[in-house]
C-alpha positions in Angstrom: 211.7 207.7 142.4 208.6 205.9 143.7 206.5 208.6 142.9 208.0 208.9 139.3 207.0 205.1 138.5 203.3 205.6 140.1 203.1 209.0 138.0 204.3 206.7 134.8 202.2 203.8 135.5 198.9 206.0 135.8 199.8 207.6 132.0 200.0 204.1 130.8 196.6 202.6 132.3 195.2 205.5 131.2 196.2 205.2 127.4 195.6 201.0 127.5 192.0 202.3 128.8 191.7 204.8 126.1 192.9 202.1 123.6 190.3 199.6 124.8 187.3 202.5 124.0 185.7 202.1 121.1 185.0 205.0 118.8 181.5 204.9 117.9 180.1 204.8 120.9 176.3 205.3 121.0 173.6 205.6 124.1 175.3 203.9 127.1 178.6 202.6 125.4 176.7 200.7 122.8 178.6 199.6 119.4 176.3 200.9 116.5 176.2 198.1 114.2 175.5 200.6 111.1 178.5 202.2 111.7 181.3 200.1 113.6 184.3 199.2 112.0 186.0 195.6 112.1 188.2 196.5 115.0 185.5 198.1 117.0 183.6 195.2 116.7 186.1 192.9 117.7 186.3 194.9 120.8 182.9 193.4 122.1 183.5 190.2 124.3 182.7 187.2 122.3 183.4 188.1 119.0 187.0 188.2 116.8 188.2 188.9 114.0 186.5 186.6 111.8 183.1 187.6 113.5 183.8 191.3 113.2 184.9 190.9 109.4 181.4 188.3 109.0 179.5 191.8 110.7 180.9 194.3 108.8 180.5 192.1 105.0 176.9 191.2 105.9 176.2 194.8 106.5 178.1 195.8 103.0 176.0 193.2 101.2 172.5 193.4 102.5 172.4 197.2 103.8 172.2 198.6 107.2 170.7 196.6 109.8 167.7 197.2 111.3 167.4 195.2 114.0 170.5 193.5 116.3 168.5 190.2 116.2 169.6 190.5 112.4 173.0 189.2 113.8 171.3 186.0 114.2 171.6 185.9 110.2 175.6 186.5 110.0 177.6 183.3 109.8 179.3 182.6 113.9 176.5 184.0 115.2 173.6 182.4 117.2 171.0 183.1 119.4 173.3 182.6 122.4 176.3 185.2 120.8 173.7 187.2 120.6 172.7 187.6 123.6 176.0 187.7 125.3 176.6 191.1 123.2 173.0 192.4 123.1 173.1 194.5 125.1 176.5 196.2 124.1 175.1 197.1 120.2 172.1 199.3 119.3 171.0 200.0 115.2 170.8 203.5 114.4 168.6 203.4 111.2 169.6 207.1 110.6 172.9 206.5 108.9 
């Protein structure tokens, strides 16, 4: 019985964890900003849903980014938001 409920509670961290990955995942688990959907984005620390949807229709109306210190330019963001998620984004001018 104990080793049922260990067995059990193993699966389950392991799909929360699998939950908590975002999909497009570049270099060393960064979020590319060209790419990342609204719920990816909310998955960096510091930013919700309101951030991620200010990300994503910055992106839709002035192109693909080409820098991450272009954040700086999306409404909710400032230089220290920035830097807090830095290091967790990367601009891949390829797509």
């Amino acid at each position: 019985m104990v080793k049922r409920t260990v067995i059990n509670f193993l699966v389950f961290m392991a799909f929360l964890m699998c939950l908590a990955m975002p999909l497009q995942v570049q270099g060393a688990g960064q979020i590319d900003l060209n790419t990342a959907t609204v719920a990816e984005l909310q998955g960096l620390s510091s930013v919700g849903p309101k951030t991620a949807e200010r990300i994503v229709e910055y992106r839709e109306k002035h192109g693909a980014f080409h820098s991450v210190d272009e954040l700086v330019n999306v409404k909710g963001i400032g230089m220290k938001k920035l830097e807090r998620i830095r290091s967790m984004v990367t601009v891949d001018e390829g797509n």
